[in-house]
C-alpha positions as CSV (number, residue, x, y, z in Angstrom):
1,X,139.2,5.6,1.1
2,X,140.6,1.8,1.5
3,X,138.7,0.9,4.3
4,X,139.7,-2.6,4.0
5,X,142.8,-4.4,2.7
6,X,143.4,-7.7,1.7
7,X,145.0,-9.1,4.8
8,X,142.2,-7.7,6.8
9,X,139.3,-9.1,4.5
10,X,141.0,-13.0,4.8
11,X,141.1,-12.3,8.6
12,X,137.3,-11.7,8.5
13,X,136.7,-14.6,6.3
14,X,138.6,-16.8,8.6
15,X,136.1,-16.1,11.4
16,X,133.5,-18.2,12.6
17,X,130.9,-15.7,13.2
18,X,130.4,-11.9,13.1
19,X,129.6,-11.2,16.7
20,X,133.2,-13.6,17.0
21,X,134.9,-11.5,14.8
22,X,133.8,-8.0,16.7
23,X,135.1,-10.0,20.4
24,X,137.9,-10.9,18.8
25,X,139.0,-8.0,16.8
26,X,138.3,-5.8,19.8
27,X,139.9,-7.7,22.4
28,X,143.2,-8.7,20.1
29,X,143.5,-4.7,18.4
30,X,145.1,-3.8,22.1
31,X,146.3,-4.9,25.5
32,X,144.7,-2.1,27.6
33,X,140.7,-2.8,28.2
34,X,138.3,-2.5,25.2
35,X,135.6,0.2,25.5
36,X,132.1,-1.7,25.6
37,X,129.1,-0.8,23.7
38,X,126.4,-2.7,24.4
39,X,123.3,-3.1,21.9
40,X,120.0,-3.8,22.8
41,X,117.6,-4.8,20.4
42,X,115.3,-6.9,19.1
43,X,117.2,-9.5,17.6
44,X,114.5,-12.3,17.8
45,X,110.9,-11.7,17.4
46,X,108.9,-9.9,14.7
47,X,111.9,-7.0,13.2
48,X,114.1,-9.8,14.1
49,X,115.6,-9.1,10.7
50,X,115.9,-5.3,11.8
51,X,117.9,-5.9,14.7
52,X,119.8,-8.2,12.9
53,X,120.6,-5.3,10.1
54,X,121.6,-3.3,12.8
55,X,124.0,-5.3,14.0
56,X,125.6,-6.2,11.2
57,X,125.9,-2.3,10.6
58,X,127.5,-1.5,14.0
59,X,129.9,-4.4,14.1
60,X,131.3,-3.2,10.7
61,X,131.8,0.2,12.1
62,X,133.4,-1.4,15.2
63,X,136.1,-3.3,13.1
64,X,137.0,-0.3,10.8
65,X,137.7,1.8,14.6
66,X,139.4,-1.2,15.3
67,X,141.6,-2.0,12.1
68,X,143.0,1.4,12.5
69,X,143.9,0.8,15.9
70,X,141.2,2.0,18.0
71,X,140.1,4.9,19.9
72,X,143.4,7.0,20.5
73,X,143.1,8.4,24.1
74,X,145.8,10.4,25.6
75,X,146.6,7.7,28.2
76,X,146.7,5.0,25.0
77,X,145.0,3.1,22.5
78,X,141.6,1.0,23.6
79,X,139.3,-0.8,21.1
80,X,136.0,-0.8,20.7
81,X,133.8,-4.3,22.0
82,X,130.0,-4.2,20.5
83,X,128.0,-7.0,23.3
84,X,124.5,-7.9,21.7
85,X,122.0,-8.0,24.2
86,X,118.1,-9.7,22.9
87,X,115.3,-7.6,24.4
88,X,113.1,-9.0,21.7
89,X,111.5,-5.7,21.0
90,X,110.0,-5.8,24.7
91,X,110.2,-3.1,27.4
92,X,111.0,-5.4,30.4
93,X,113.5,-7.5,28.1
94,X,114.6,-4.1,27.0
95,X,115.4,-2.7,31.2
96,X,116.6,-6.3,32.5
97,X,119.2,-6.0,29.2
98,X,120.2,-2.5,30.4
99,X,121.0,-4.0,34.0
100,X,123.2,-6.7,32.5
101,X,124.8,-4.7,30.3
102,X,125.8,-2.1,33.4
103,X,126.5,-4.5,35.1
104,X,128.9,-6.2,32.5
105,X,130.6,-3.0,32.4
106,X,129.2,-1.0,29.4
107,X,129.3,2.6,28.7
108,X,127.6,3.3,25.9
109,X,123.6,1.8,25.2
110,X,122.9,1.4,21.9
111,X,119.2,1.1,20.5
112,X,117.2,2.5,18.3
113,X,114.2,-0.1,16.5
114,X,111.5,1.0,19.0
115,X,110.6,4.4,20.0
116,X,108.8,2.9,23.2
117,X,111.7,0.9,24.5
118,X,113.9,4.2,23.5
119,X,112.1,5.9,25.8
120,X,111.8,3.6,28.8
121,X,115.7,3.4,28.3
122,X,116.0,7.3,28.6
123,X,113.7,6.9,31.4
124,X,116.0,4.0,33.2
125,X,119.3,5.6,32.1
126,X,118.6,8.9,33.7
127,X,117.7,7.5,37.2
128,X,121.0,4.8,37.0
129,X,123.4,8.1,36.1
130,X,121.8,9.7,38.8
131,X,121.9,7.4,41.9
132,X,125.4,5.7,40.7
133,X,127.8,8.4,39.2
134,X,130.5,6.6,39.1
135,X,128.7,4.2,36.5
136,X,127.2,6.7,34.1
137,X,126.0,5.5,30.4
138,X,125.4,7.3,27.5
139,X,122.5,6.4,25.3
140,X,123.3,6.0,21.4
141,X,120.3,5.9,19.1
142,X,120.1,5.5,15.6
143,X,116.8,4.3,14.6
144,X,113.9,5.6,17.3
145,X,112.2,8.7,16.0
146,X,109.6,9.7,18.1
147,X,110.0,13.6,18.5
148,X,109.0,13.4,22.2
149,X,112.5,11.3,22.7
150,X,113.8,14.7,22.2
151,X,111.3,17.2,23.2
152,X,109.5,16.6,26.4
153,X,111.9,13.5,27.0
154,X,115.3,15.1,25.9
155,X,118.4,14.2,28.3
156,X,121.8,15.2,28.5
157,X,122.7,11.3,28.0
158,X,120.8,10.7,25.0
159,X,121.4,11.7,21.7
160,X,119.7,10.9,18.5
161,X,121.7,9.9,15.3
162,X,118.5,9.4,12.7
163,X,116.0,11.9,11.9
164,X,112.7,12.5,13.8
165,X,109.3,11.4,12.4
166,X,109.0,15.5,11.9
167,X,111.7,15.7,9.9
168,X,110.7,12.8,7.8
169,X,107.8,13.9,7.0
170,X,108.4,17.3,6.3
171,X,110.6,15.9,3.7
172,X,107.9,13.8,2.5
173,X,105.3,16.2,2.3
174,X,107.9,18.6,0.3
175,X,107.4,15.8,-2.6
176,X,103.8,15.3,-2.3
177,X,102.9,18.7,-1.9
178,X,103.8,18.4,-5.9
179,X,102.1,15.5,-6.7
180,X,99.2,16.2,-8.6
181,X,97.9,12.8,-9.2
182,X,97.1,12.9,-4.9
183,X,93.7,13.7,-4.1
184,X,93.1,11.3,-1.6
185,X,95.2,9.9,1.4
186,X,94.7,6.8,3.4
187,X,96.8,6.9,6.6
188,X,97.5,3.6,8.3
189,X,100.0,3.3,10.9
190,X,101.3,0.8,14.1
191,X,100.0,1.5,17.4
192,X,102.2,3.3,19.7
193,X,104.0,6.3,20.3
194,X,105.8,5.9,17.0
195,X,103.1,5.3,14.7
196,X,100.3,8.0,16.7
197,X,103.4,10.4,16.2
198,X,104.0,10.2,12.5
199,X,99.9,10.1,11.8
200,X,99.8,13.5,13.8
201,X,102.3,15.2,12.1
202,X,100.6,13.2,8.6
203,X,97.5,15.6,9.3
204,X,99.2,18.7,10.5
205,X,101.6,18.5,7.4
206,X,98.7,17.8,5.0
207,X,96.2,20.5,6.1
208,X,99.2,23.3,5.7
209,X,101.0,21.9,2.5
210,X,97.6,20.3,0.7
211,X,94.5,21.6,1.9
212,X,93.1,19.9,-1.0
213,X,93.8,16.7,-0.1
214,X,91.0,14.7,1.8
215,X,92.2,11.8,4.4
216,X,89.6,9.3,3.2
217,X,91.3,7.0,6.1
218,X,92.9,6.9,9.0
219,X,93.6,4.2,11.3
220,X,96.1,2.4,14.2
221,X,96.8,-1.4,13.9
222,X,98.7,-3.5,16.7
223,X,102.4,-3.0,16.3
224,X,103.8,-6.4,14.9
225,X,100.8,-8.6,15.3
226,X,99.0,-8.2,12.2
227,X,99.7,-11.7,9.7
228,X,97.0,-10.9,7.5
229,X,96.8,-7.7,6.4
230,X,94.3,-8.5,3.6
231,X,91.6,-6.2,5.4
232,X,93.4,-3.3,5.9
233,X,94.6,-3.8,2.0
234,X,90.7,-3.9,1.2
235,X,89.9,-0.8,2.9
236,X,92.2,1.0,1.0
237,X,91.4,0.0,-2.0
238,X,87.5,0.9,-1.2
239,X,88.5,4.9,0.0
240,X,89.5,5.5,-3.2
241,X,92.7,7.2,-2.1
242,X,95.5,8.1,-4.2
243,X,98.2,7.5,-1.6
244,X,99.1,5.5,1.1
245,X,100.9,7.3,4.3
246,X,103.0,5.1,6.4
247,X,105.4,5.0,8.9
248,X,105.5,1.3,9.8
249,X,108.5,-1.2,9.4
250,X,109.3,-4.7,9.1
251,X,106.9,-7.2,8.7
252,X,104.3,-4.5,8.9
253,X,105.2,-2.8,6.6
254,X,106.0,-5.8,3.8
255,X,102.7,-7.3,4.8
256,X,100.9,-4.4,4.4
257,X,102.0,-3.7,1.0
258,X,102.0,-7.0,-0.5
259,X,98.5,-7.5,0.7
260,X,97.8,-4.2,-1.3
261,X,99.0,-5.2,-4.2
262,X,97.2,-8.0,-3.9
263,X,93.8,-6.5,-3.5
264,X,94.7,-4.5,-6.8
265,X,96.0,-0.9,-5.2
266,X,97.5,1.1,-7.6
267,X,98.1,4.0,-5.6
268,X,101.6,5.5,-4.2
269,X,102.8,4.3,-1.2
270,X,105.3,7.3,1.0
271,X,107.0,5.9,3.1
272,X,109.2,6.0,6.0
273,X,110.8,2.7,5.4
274,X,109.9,1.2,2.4
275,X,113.4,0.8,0.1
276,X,114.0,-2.3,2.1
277,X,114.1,-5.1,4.3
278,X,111.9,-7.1,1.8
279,X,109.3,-4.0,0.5
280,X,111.2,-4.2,-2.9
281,X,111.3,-8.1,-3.8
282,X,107.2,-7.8,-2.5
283,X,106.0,-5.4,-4.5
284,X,108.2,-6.4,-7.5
285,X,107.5,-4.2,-10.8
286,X,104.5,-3.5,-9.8
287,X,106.4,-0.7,-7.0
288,X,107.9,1.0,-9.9
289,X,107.4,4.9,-9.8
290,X,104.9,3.9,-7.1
291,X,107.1,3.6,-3.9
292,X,108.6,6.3,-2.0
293,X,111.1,6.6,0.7
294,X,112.6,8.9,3.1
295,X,116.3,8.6,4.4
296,X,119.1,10.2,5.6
297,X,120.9,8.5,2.9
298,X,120.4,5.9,-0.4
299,X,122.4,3.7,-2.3
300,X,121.8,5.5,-5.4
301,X,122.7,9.0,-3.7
302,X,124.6,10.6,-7.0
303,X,128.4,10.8,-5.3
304,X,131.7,8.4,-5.9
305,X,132.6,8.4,-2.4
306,X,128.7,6.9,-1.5
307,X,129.1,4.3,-4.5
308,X,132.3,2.8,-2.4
309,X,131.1,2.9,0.4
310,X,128.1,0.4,-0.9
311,X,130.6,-1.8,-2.8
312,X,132.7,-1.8,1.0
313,X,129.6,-3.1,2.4
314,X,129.0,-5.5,0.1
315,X,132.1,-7.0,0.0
316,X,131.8,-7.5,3.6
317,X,128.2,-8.6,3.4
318,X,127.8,-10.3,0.5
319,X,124.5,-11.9,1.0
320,X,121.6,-10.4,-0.7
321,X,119.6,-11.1,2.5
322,X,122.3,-8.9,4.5
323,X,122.2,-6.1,2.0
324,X,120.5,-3.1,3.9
325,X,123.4,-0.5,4.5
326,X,122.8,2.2,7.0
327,X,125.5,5.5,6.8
328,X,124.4,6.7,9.6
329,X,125.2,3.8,11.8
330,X,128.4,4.5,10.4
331,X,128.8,7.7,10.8
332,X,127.4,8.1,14.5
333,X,130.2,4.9,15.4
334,X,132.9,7.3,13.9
335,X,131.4,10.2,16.1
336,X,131.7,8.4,19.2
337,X,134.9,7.7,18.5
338,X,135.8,11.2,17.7
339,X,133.9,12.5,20.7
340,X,136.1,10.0,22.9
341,X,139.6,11.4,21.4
342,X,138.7,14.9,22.0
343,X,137.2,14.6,25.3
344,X,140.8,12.6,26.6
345,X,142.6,15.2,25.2
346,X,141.1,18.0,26.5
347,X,141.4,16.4,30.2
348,X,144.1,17.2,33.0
349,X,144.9,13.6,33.6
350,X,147.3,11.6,31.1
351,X,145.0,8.2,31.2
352,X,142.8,6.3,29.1
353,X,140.2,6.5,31.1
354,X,136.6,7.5,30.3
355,X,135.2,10.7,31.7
356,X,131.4,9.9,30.4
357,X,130.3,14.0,31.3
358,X,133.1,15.1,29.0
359,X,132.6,12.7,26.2
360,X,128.6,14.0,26.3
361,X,129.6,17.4,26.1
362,X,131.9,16.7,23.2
363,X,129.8,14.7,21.9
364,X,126.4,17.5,22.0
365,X,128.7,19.9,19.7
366,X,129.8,17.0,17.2
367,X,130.2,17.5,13.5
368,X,131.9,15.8,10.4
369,X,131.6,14.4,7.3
370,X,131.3,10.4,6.7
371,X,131.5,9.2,2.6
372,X,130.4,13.0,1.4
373,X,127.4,12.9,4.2
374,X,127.3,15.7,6.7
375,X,126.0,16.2,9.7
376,X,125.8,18.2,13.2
377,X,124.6,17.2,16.4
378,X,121.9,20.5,18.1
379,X,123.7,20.6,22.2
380,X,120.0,22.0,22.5
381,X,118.3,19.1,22.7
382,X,120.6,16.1,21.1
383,X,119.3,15.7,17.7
384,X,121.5,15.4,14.9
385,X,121.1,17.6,11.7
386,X,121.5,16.1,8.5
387,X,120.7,16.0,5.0
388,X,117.4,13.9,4.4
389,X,116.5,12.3,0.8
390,X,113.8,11.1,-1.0
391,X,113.8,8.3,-3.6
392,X,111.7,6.8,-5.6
393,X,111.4,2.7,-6.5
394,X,112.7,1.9,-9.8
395,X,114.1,-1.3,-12.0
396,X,118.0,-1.7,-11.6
397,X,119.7,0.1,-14.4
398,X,117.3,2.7,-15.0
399,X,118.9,6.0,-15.1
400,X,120.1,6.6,-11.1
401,X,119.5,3.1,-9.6
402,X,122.9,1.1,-9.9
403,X,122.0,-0.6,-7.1
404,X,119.5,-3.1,-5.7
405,X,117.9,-3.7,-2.4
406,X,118.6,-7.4,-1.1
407,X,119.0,-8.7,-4.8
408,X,115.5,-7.9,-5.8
409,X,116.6,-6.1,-8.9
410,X,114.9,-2.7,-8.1
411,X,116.3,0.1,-6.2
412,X,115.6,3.5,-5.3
413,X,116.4,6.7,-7.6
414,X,116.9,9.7,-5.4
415,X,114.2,12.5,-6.8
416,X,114.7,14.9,-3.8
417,X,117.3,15.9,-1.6
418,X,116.9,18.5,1.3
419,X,119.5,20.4,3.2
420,X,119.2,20.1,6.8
421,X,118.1,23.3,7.5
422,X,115.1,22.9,5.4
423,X,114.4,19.6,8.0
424,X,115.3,21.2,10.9
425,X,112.3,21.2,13.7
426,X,111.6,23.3,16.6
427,X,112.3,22.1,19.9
428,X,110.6,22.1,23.4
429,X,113.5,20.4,25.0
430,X,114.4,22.0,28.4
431,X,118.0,20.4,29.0
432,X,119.4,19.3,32.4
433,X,123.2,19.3,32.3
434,X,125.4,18.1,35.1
435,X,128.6,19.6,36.7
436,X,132.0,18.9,34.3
């Protein structure tokens, strides 16, 4: 697939700034009204650099839409327009950014780099659809993995485009259930809903997969407020544990183990989010064979059609610093844009209008294929089903890892990957669903 030619790739160079080029390219691609997607994240702050990733993800999937000449609805062609909204990873920034965007006329909330602003938003979104109809949203996320967000929490306006904590860490465990060398875990985590979540599921996983394995720590720190985490790194070295468990992110998580190796850990670290945003280039050689990630997809995943997708990417982002690729950003951009089409042609009146009940209900049954990865949203409760992999840190050019992470010179070598069924999680979701 050519995603981009040679006139197009001038045209980006020529503009003065990314969020420019996605105004610009959505408001030139057509006359009629551009279809606005508003993201709220943290885009200053401490996982500054996260939300940043994020957007640099969505507005790439916003100008492929676009280059091909939008969404097609019935009534005509409309391009996509991603708005950035800062909520600076803070609940009220978070609500008064969902007012403005409303109120700017967007349709679809994006957001996904905290599970507790995820769920205020379901919260805030479910009482805005219901006391203005006529000004419905629908809630996009991509990144916030609490399972509660689609348990007790589900809603028919929210759906889920990454994997739960659950699902991560039953792919996780299904590698360290192996791993002989474990006999001790230390699990450290952020505190709040995220971080309790994945150290709950850390124990129940452990005592069913390895009994044997004693938790010889277990502990919460203060979600991005930790500079020094020389203490924590000390502690773990003292337990004598084998392993680290961790779902934090960010500065958290590149503190934590640079301060570890530091303090002369040589244990393994699984992670949730470790084959990136600065983990490789601070743990250096001394991550190889040690690190471990989880992820819907990897660089390194063994497929022709994943290898150009990363060289795509990279020719559009050609920064080392910029250089964290997320497929399914991609992919749940192409969704939506799939879910849109279908949705207008399935509806009585020739317009390009947006009918936000139909597009949900197309979008709770969506499925494709993005690049060779597959996926399928569950209408039960509006979590996507997908492939999960695991990879290991290794030196660029070893056997499996042709690609880096941010120019560090080490990658990640996929050890493990595991069908979507074998991920799959029960649900308690009790869905409301309006009137069509």
């Amino acid at each position: 697939m050519n995603i981009f030619s040679s006139r197009v790739l001038k045209w980006i160079a020529a503009c003065l700034g990314f969020f420019v080029c996605v105004q610009a390219q959505g408001q030139g691609s057509s006359a009629a009204a551009p279809i606005r997607m508003a993201l709220i994240e943290g885009l200053s702050g401490g996982n500054a650099n996260g939300g940043e990733a994020v957007l640099r993800n969505l507005a790439w999937a916003v100008e492929r839409v676009n280059q091909r000449g939008g969404v097609k609805l019935v009534g005509g062609a409309r391009p996509l327009q991603l708005d950035r909204y800062d909520s600076k990873g803070q609940i009220e920034e978070a609500l008064s950014a969902l007012r403005s965007a409303i109120d700017d006329g967007a349709q679809f909330i994006l957001q996904g780099n905290s599970s507790a602003v995820a769920a205020a938003l379901i919260d805030a979104i479910n009482k805005h659809n219901a006391r203005e109809p006529q000004r419905r949203v629908i809630f996009l996320n991509y990144a916030a993995v609490d399972p509660v967000l689609t348990n007790e929490k589900c809603s028919y306006w929210h759906f889920r485009f990454d994997a739960d904590a659950n699902m991560r860490m039953a792919a996780l465990m299904s590698v360290l259930k192996d791993d002989r060398s474990v006999n001790g875990v230390y699990l450290i985590g952020q505190d709040y809903s995220f971080g309790q979540a994945v150290q709950r599921e850390a124990r129940k996983q452990l005592a069913v997969q390895r009994p044997d394995v004693a938790i010889v720590g277990d502990e919460l720190h203060p979600l991005l407020r930790i500079k020094d985490f020389a203490p924590y790194a000390a502690k773990i070295k003292a337990s004598g544990a084998d392993a680290v468990i961790t779902g934090n992110f960010s500065n958290d998580l590149t503190l934590l183990v640079k301060a570890a190796h530091e303090a002369g850990f040589t244990g393994k670290f699984y992670t949730y989010y470790g084959n990136a945003l600065g983990v490789p280039a601070a743990l250096g050689a001394a991550g190889v064979g040690r690190v471990l990630a989880v992820a819907d997809w990897m660089p390194n995943v063994p497929n022709s059609q994943s290898e150009a997708l990363v060289q795509a990417f990279r020719s559009r982002y050609p920064q080392p610093a910029d250089d964290y690729m997320h497929l399914r950003m991609q992919f749940m951009v192409e969704l939506l844009a799939q879910s849109l089409e279908k949705a207008s042609a399935a509806s009585v009146e020739k317009s390009n209008a947006i009918n936000l009940v139909a597009v949900a209900a197309q979008l709770e049954r969506v499925s494709g294929t993005f690049y060779a990865q597959t996926g399928a949203m569950r209408a039960l409760d509006h979590q996507f089903q997908q492939p999960l992999v695991v990879g290991l840190m290794d030196q660029q050019g070893s056997p499996g890892v042709k690609f880096d992470a941010e120019g560090s010179g080490y990658g990640f070598r996929v050890i493990k990957t595991l069908p979507a069924a074998q991920v799959e999680q029960d649900t308690a979701c009790k869905m409301q669903r309006p009137a069509l």
